[in-house]
N, C-alpha and C positions, 0 to 999 in steps of 0.2 A: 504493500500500500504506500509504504512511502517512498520509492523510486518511482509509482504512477504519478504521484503529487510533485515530486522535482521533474522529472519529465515535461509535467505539464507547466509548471514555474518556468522552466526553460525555452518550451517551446516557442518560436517565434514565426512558424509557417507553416501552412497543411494545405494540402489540394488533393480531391477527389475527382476521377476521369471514370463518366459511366458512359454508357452510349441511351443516349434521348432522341428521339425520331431518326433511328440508325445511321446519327453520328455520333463520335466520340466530340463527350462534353463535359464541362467544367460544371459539375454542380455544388461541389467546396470550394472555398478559397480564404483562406485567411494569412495574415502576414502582419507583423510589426513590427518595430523598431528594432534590430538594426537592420532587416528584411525588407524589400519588397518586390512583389512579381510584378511580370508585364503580358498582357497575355494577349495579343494580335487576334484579328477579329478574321483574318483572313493573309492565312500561308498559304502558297503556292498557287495550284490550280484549284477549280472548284470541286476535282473529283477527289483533291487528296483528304483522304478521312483519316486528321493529325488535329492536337492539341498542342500548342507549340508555347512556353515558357520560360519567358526570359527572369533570371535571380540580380536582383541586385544588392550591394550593399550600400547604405545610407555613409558618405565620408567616402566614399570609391574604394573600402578594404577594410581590414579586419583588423581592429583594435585589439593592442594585449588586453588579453583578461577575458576578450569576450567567449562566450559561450554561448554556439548556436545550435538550437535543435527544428528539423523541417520531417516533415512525414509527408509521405504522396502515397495515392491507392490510385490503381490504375485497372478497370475493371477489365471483365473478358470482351474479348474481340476489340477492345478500344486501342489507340495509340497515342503515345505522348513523350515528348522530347523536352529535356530541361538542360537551357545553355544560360548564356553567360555575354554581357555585354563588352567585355573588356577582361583580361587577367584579373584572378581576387590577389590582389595586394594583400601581404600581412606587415603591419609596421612594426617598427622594430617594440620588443618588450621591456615592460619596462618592470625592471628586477627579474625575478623568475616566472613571471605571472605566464601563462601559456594558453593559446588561442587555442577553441575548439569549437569543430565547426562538425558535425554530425547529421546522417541522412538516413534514412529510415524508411523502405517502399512495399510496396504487397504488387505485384505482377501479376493477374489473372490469366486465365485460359485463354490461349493465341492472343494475347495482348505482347503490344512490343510496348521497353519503356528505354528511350536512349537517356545518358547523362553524358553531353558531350560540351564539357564547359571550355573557355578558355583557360590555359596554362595558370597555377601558381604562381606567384612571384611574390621568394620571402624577401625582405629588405636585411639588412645587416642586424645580428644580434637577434634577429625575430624567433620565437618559439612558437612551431605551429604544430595542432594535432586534430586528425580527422579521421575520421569513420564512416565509411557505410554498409549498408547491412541489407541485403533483397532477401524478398521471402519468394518463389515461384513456384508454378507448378511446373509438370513433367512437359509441357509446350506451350511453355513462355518465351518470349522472347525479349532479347538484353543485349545493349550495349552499353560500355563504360569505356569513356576517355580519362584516363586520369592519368594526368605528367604538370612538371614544373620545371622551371628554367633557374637556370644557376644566378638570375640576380637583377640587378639594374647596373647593366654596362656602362651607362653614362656616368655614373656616379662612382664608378670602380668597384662594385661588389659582384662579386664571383664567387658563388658556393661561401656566404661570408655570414648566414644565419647561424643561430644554434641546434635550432633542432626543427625536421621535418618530420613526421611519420604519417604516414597512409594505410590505412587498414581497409580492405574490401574483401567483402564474406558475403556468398550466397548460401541458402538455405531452400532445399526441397519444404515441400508444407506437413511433411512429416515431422522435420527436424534437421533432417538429414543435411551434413555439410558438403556440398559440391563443391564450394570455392571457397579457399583460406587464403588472404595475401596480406601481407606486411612487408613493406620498404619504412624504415628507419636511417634516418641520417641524423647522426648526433653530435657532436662536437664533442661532447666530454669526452664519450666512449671511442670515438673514433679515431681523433682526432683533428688534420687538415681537414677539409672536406672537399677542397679544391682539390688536393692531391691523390687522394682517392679516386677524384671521379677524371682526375687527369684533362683533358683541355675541352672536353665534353659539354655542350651547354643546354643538353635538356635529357630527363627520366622522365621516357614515357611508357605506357602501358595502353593496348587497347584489348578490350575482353568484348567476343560475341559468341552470343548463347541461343541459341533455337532454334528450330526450323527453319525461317523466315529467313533468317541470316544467313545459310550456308552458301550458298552462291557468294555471299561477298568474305565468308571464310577461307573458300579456296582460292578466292582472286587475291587476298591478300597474302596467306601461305606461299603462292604461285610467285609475288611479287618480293617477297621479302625472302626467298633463297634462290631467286635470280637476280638481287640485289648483293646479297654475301657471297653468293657464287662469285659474282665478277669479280667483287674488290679482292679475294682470296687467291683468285688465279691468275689476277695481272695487280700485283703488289707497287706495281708503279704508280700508279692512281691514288695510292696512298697517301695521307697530309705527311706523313715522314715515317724516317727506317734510322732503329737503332740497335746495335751487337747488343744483347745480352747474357748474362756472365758466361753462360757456356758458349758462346762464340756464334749462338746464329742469330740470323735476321729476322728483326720483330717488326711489323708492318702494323700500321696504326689505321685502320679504315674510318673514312668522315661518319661512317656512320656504323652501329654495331646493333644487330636483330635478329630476334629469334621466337619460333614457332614453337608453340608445343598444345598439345590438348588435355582435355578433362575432363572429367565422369566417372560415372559408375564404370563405364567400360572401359576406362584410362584413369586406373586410381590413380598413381602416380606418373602424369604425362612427362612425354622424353621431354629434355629441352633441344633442340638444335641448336651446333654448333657447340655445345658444351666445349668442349676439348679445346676448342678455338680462345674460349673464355677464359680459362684456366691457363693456357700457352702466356696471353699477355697480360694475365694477374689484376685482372679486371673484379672489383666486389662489389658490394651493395644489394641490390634488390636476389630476396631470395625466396622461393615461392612454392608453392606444395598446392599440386592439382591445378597448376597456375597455367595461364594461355595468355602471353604472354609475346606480346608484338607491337612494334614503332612502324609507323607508318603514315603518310601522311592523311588525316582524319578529314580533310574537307569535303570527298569523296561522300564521309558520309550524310551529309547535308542532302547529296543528292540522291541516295539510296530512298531517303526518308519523306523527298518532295518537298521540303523545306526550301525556305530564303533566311538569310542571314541579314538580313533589314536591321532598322532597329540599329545600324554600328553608332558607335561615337565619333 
């Protein structure tokens, strides 16, 4: 009873997605302070049957200290996508205090629900922690973008926060955990964070779950080891090559991605490329049942029938 009553102290946002004269429609919506939605009266074409919302924050990012909680239901057969106007800024902390920003969804039967926001961006000193949590059934359908950038370039910061962590967990409506993942970037424990992540300037993740999705599963599979293919077999293309102690050539690719799947029928999915990982001592995100792929996301805007209107 009394985590229902801080929950609900906490919460600052909630939308419900049912289908009303068989479309998908907004019959919740609430939001406050430091929250609020924007919900377009009209995305794409008229045949696209989408629920499209924009999250903003009041101040253009996330205050230390604060603490947010949002919940979305997304009933069967409906669709609904929750992005983002601009990167969520987190400003730097002030003491230990630590930002927390938490998301909470129920996915019905052949319902898709994307979360395709713009990138992170902690500021210097900044402590951020996030969570979210899907409930689905056996044919729901899911996308999650979740990645952040090492900083604000202009100002000179570079992986120069104290602490990121991302937690994403799917859940069957049994209980059952499909999807466990944490990436953690700490300063204390790690220490550099720059030097870890080496000249790198974004951890990204994209996760798709369903039916609906598989066609752009295997276009992205398809694209992301005909991408590592190339850079691996023509090392020339490489941003640079340096001997390492045992004398061979270590090839540094612009860009570093890998496939792997999850389920019941792939308790623990291979990663691709592993061996690759391991060769140039590459760490950080580590992941169990994880699917787990960088790619460029704008693609899926148009998967979904969507417009990206609404910019700043």
């Amino acid at each position: 009873m009394g985590n229902e009553q801080e929950d609900k102290e906490m919460e600052m946002g909630s939308i419900v997605v049912e289908k009303v004269g068989g479309r998908s429609s907004v019959v919740h919506c609430f939001s406050r302070y430091p929250v609020k939605f924007i919900i377009p009266k009209k995305v794409g074409s008229s045949r696209t049957d989408v629920v499209w919302v924009y999250a903003l924050n009041y101040g253009g990012g996330i205050v230390s200290g604060d603490q947010i909680l949002c919940k979305f239901s997304v009933g069967d057969c409906c669709t609904m996508v929750l992005t983002t106007q601009g990167s969520t800024k987190v400003y730097k902390s002030v003491g230990s205090k630590c930002s927390k920003q938490l998301l909470e969804a129920r996915v019905g039967s052949n319902a898709l629900l994307a979360i395709i926001p713009d990138p992170v961006t902690c500021f210097s000193t900044a402590r951020y922690y996030q969570k979210q949590v899907f409930n689905v059934s056996s044919n729901s359908n899911l996308v999650i973008v979740d990645w952040i950038t090492s900083g604000r370039h202009e100002s000179g910061e570079k992986w120069d926060f104290d602490l990121y962590r991302s937690i994403n967990n799917i859940f069957l409506e049994d209980g059952e955990p499909l999807f466990l993942d944490t990436m953690s970037l700490e300063k204390e424990k790690i220490g550099c964070i720059h030097e870890l992540v080496q000249d790198y300037q974004v951890i990204a993740m994209i996760l798709l779950l369903g039916p609906k999705l598989q066609f752009v599963q295997n276009l992205v599979q398809d694209k992301v080891k005909g991408i590592m293919s190339e850079q691996l077999q023509h090392p020339s293309g490489a941003l640079s090559h340096k001997r390492n102690e045992a004398g061979y050539f270590i090839s540094k690719p612009s860009l570093m991605a890998s496939c792997s799947v999850f389920g019941t029928k792939n308790q623990f999915g291979h990663i691709w490329l592993e061996s690759f990982y391991k060769s140039i001592e590459t760490r950080g995100r580590k992941t169990r049942n994880a699917n787990f792929m960088i790619s460029a996301h704008s693609n899926l805007y148009k998967v979904l029938g969507g417009q990206r209107g609404a910019q700043k």
